[in-house]
N, C-alpha and C positions, 0 to 999 in steps of 0.2 A: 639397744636393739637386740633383738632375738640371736643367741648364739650361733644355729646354724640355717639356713635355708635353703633346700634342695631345691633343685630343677624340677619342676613336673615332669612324674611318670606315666607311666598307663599299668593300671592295673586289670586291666577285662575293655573288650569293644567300647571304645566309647565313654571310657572316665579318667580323669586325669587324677591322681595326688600328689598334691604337696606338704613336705612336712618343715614345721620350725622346729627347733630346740629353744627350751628356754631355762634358763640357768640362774645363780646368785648375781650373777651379771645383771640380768634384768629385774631383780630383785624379789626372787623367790627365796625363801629362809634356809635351806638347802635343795642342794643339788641332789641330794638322796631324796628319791619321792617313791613312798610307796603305794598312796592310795590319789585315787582322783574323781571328780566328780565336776558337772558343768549343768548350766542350763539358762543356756543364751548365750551373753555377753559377759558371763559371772561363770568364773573358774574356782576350783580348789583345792590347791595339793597338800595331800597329808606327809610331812615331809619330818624326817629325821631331826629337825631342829624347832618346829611348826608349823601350823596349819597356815598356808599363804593363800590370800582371796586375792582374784583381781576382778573387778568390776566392769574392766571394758577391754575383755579380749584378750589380757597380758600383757595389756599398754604398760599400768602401773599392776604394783599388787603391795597390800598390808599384809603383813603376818602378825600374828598370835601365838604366844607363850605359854607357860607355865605362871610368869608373871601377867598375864594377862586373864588369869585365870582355867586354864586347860590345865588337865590332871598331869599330863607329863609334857616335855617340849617334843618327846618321841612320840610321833603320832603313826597309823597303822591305816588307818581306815577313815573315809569321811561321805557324809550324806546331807543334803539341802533340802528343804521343801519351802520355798517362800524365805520368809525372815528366820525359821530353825533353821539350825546346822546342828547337827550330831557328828561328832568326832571320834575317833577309837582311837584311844594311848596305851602307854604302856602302864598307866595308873588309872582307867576307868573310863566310863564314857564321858566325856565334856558335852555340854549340851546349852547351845545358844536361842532364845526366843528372839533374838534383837538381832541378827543379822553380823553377832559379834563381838558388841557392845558389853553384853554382859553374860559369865559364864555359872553353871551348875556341872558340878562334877557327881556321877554315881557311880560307887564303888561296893566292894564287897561288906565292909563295914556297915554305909548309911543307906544302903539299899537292897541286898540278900544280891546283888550281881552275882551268877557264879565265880567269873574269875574277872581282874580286873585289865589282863590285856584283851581289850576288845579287836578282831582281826577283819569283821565287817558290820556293816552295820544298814536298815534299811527301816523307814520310819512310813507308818500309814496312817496320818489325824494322829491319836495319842496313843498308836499301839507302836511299841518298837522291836524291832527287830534285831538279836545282837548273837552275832558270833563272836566266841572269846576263846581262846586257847584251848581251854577245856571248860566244854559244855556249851550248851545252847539256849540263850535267852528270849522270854518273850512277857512283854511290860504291858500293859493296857490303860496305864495310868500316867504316862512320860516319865517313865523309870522311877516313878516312885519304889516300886516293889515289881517284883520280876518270880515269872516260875521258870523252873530251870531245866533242861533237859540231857540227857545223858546216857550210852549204852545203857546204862539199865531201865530207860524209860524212855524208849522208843529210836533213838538214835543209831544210828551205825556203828557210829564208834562216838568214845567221849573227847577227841582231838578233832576241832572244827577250823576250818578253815574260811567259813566266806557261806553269806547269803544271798537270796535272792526274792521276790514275791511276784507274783502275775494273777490278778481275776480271784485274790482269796485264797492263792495254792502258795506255799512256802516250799521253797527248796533250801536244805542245807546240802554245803557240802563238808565231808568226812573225810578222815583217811582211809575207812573203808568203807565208801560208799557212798551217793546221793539221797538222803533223807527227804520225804516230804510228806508234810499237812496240811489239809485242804480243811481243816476244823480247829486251827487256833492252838493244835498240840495235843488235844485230847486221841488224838489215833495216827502212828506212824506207820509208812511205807518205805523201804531202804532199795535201790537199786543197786547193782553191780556186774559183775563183766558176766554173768551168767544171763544179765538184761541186755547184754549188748555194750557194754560204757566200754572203753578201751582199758580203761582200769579205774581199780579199788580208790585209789590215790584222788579224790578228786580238789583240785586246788580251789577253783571256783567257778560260780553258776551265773545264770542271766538267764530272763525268759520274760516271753511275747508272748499273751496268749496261750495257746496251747504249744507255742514252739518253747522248747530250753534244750538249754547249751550249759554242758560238763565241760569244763577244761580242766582233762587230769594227765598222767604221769606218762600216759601212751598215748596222746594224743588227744582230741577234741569229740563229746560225744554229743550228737547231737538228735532233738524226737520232735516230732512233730503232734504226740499224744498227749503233752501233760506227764510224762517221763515214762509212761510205760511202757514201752521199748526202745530202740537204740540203733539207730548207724553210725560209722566211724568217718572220721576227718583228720589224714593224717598227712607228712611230707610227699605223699603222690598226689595230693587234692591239692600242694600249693603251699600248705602250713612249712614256713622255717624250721619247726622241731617238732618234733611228736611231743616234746616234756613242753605242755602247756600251764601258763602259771595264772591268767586271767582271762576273762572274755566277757563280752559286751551286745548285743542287740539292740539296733535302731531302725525299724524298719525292714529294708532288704538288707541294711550293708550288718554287717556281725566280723566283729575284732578279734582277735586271741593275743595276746599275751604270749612270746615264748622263750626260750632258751636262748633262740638266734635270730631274735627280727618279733616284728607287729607285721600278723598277719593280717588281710584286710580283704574282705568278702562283698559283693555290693550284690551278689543274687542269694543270699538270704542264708549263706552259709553251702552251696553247691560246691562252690571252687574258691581259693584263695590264692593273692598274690603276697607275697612278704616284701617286706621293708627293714633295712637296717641304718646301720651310721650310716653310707654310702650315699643314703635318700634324705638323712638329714636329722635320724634320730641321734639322742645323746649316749645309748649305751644298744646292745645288742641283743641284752637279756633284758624280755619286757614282762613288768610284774603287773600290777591292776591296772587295766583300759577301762574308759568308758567311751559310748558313741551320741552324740547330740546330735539331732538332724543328722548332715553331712559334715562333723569333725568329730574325728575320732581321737582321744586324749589317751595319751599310752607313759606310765609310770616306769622311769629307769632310774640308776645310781647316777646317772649323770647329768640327770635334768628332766625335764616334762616335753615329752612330743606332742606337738598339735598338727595332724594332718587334715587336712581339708580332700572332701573327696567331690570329685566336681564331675558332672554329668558331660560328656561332650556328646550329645546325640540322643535320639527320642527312648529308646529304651532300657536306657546305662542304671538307672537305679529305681527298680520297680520295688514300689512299697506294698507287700504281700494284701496289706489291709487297707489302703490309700483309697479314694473316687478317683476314676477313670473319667478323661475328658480328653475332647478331641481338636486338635489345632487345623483348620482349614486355610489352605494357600490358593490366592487368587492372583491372575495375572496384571500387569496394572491397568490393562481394559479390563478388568472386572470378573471373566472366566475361570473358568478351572484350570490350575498350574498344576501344582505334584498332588499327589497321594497323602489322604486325610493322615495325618498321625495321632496313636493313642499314646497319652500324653498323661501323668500321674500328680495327685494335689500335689503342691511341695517341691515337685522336682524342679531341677534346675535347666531349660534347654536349649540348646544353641542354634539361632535360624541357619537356614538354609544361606551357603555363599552365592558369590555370582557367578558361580558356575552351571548354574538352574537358570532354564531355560524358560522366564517368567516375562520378560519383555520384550517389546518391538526387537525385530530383527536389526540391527544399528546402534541400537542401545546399548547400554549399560546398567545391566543393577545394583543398583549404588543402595538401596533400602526394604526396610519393609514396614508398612505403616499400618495403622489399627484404626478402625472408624473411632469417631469419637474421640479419639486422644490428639492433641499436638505433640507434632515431633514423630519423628520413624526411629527403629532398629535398623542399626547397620549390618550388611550381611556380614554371619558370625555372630553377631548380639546375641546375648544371654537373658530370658527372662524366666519369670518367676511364674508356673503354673497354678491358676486360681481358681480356671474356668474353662467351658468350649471360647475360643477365640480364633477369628478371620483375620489374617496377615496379608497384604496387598502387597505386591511388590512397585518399590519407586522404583522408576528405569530416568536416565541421565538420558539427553540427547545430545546429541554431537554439536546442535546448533540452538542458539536462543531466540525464541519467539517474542518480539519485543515492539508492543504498542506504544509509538512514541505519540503523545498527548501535548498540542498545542498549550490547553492549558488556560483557554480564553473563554469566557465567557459568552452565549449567541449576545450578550445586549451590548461586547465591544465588538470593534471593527479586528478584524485578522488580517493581514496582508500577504498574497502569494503571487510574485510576477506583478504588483503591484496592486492588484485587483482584491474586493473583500470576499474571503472564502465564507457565503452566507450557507453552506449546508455542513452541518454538525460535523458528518463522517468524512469531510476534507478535514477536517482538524486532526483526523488523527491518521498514522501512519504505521502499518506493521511490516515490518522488515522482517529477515533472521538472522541470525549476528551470531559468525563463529565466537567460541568459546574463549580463541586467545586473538581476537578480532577491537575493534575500539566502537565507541557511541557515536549516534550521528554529530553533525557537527553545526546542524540546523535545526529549528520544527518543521512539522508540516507548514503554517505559516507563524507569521511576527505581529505584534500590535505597535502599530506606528509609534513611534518616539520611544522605542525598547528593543536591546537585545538577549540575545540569549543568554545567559550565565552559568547555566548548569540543567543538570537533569535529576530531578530526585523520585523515590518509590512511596511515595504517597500525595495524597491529594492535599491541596498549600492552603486550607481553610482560611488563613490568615493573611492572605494576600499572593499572588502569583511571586511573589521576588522573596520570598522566606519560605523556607522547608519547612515542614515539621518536626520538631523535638526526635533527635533518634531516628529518624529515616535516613536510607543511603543519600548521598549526595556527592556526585560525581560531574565531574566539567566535559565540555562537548569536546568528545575527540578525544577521550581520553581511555584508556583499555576498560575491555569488559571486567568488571570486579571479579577476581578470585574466589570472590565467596559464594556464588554463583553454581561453586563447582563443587559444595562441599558434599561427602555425603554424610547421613542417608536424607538428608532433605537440600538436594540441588534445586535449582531455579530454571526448569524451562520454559516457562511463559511470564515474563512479565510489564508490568504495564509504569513506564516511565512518564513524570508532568514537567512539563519545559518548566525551569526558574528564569524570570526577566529579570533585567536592569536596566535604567537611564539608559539612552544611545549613550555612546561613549565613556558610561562609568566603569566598565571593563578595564576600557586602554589605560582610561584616568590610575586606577588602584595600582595599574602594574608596574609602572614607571616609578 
């Protein structure tokens, strides 16, 4: 099981986080993780002893060596696309087509890499993208051969730290400066605190679009241009430390990396809340994050953080570039209840409680149900935005409306007060029957040489004295089921069919 697991916090109106720790305990190759990468159900931390994959969430995980082919067991950096993985060691890139199975290391030697500790790495179809200690690579061939970049050929500086790509724009980042190409390398543009970045120092990048995210030595810088200018994000916006060391973009929410906590942003880098061990990470100093959907994976010395960021309400995590669609609440006559909510693909959102004011005065809202589907959301239920979707509210009533059903046939005789009840709607009977109340303990009538035995919720195709398969079946006089009351789909109306038996095969069986 997962090292640590925090109690849900809140980090902004309306989103809860939780974070695990996950350790050698769980069996990750080390506890030192510097690099990480996700997408799904499939994890991967670049970790000081091995690259560790887990397949379903960090249930399990394999790790991968130097014996298994990876240039070093010190790995630095890691990237997935499908069945590649690309790894960064402290001996070259390792480079998997089979999910693992089998490795290709490229190094300075067999491939012109500039340098062989790779420190990030970003792969697009067969172009790769490689930062290494010194200098900047860019492959077009799956690192067969590589051109190389450098202060003297376009770069900021020749000490790199971490890349990025968005829409065909490449971001490095430098120790002085953010580097970028929007042509493959053939023309560089360098940003710096004269653009706005909080400093020279930039550790590492990530970008959406036209938005990218600096995380460097004063703090987090962030553009909404494609880099060409710059606001800052620093300990008064929320961030744990101005000294940021990674960052990540999913959407709205945007991660940092820092000194003293993972910060974690769900309106698109505005404001930030921080997280430390206290919430349930392994170390305090967080080095490379990445964000999947809603879990944000945060690299420490003492294990891998997996936070889960969870919407609790309609507007907690708005995706800058998502479809907008709208959830409509109706009462459970069918009216207008509350106010349409705009509602985002992907998000996660939690209905309305029974505290809304959606059914009969008397009632209780125990659900909410969706045309066409079986089965309701219970209020508070969680669902997954797809579409515009109409939510009905179920309401509970205090008492059960309950058609009890002779059960007889018009072509047998029915007996009531001894007489045959020859009109259909004497056969049947509807009462209302408190909730913690019992069944009747007769039909409306009897068929001569038969008593009653039970009452069951479907109709006895097989003869009046046998239920069917799987329907309730309950004895006359005996409490109203429990189940009755469950929510979000309670029973208040329903339609019971007398079961008979022999006169006297009752008394007979009990004795």
């Amino acid at each position: 099981m997962p090292g640590v697991v925090a109690a849900p916090s809140a980090t902004a109106a309306g989103v809860s986080v939780t974070c695990t720790n996950y350790t050698t305990g769980d069996g990750l190759a080390s506890n030192g993780v510097a690099g990480v990468f996700a997408d799904g159900d499939t994890i991967y931390a670049a970790t000081d002893a091995g690259l560790s994959i887990s397949t379903d969430a960090g249930i399990n995980w394999t790790n991968y060596t130097a014996s298994d082919g990876l240039g070093n067991d010190r790995t630095w950096s890691v990237y997935a696309d499908g069945a590649s993985i690309y790894v960064g060691t402290f001996s070259g890139l390792s480079i998997s087509s089979d999910g693992g199975a089998n490795w290709v290391t490229r190094t300075k030697a067999n491939s012109g890499l500039a340098d062989n500790v790779v420190r990030g790495v970003v792969a697009r179809g067969s172009t790769i993208y490689s930062a290494m200690m010194i200098n900047f690579g860019i492959s077009s061939d799956d690192g067969l051969s590589w051109s190389n970049y450098s202060s003297g050929t376009g770069l900021a500086s020749m000490w790199v730290q971490g890349v990025s790509e968005s829409a065909g724009t490449v971001y490095v980042a430098t120790t002085a400066g953010l580097s970028i190409t929007s042509d493959n390398g053939a023309t560089w543009v360098s940003r710096g605190t004269a653009d706005g970045l909080p400093s020279r120092n930039v550790q590492a990048t990530d970008a959406s679009g036209s938005r990218v995210f600096a995380a460097t030595g004063g703090g987090l810088g962030v553009s909404s241009d494609a880099g060409a200018t710059w606001s800052q994000r620093t300990t008064s916006d929320g961030l744990g430390s101005n000294g940021t060391y990674g960052v990540s973009v999913g959407g709205s929410i945007v991660a940092v990396g820092t000194y003293s906590g993972l910060s974690i942003s769900t309106d698109g880098g505005a404001s930030f809340t921080n997280y430390t061990t206290s919430d349930g990470l392994g170390a305090d100093l967080v080095g490379s994050v990445y964000v999947d959907g809603s879990t944000v994976y945060a690299a420490t010395s003492s294990g891998l953080g997996v936070c889960t960021v969870e919407s609790l309400g309609s507007d907690a995590l708005i995706d800058p570039d998502a479809s907008r669609f709208a959830f409509h609440f109706l009462t459970s006559d069918g009216g207008p209840c509350l106010a349409d909510v705009t509602v985002v693909d992907g998000q996660t959102f939690t209905l309305p409680t029974s505290e809304v004011a959606c059914t009969p005065e008397g009632t209780e809202l125990v659900g909410w149900s969706v045309p066409r589907q079986a089965g309701s959301f219970s209020p508070g239920g969680r669902v997954k935005v797809s579409g515009d979707q109409w939510f009905r509210a179920v309401a509970m009533n205090p008492r059960v409306r309950v058609t009890y059903d002779a059960n007889v046939g018009m072509e047998a005789r029915c007996l009531a007060g001894g007489a045959d009840v020859e009109d259909e709607s004497g056969r049947h009977k509807v009462v209302e029957v408190e909730r913690a109340g019992r069944l009747a303990l007769s039909a409306p009538c009897t068929p001569a040489g038969w008593e009653l035995a039970g009452w069951t919720t479907q109709p006895t195709v097989e003869g009046a004295h046998r239920n069917m398969a799987g329907a309730l079946r309950a004895g006359p006089g005996e409490e109203v089921p429990g189940t009755w009351a469950l929510p979000p789909d309670p029973v208040n109306d329903v339609h019971l069919y007398a079961i008979w038996a022999p006169a006297g095969a009752t008394k007979q069986a009990s004795r």
